[in-house]
C-alpha positions in Angstrom: 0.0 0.0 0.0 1.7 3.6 -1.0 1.6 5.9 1.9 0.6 9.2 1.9 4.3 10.9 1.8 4.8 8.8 -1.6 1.6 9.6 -3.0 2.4 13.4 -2.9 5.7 12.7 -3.9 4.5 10.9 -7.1 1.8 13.7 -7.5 4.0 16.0 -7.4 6.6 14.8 -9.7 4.1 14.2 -12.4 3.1 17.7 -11.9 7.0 18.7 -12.4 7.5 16.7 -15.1 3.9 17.9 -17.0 5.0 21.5 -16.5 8.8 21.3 -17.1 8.5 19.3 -20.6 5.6 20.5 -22.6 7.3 20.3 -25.6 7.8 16.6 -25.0 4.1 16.1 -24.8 3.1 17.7 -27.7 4.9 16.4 -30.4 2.3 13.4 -30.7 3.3 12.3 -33.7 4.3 13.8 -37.6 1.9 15.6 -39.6 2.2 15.6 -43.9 2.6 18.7 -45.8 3.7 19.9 -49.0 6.6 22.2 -49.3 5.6 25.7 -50.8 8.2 28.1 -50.1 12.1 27.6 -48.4 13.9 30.4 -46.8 17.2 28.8 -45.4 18.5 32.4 -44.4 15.9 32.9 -42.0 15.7 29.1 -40.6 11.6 29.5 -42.4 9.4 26.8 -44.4 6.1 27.1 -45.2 4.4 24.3 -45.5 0.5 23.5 -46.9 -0.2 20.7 -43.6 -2.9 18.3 -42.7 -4.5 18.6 -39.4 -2.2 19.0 -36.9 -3.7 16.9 -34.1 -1.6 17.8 -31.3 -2.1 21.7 -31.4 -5.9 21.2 -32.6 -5.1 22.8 -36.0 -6.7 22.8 -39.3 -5.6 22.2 -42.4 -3.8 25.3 -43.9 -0.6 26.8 -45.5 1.6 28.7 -43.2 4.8 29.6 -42.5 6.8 27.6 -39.4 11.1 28.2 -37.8 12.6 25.3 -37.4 14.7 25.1 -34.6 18.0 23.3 -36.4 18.5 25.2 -39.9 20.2 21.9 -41.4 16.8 20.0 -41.3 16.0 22.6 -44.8 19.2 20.8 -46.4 17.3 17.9 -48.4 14.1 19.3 -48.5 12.7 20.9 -51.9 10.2 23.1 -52.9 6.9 20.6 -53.7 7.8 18.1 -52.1 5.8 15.9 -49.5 7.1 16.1 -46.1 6.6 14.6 -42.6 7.0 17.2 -39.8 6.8 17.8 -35.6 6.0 20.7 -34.9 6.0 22.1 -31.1 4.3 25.6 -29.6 6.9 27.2 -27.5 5.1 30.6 -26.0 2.5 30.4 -29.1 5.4 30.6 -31.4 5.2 27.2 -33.3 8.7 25.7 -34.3 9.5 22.4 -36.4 11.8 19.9 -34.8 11.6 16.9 -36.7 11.3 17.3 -40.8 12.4 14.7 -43.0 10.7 14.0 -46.8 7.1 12.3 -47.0 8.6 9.0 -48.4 10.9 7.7 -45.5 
């Protein structure tokens, strides 16, 4: 049986851990897009997405940051794409980008 002291403890830490990694949680899981627009200079995509679940969003084109610049590398104008996308302070940035295929 858990005592009380652990319970709180336990409580507490998921509370910590829920607060302390947001990002973590909500980066579900990749959303499809196509490519419209590249600006490598300015670390900016924009991208014409599917729902993206995670953030309740609709289907639309806009344009995203992605946190790491290299992730623009091997991606093209037009081409399908598989995405996370995280809300830091309602400022949405890409982590994860990699072509539609893989």
């Amino acid at each position: 049986m858990m005592t009380f002291k652990k319970a709180v403890v336990a409580i507490l830490s998921f509370t910590l851990i829920s607060v302390a990694l947001p990002s973590w949680a909500q980066v579900a899981a990749l959303t499809s897009g196509v490519v419209r627009k590249i600006d490598i200079e300015n670390s900016k995509i924009t991208i014409r997405h599917e729902v993206i679940q995670h953030l309740d969003m609709p289907p639309m084109t806009m344009v995203f940051t992605v946190k790491n610049k290299t992730l623009l590398d091997k991606i093209q104008p037009g081409q399908t794409v598989k995405f996370g996308v995280i809300d830091e302070g309602g400022k949405l940035f890409i982590t994860e980008l990699k072509p539609g295929d893989q």
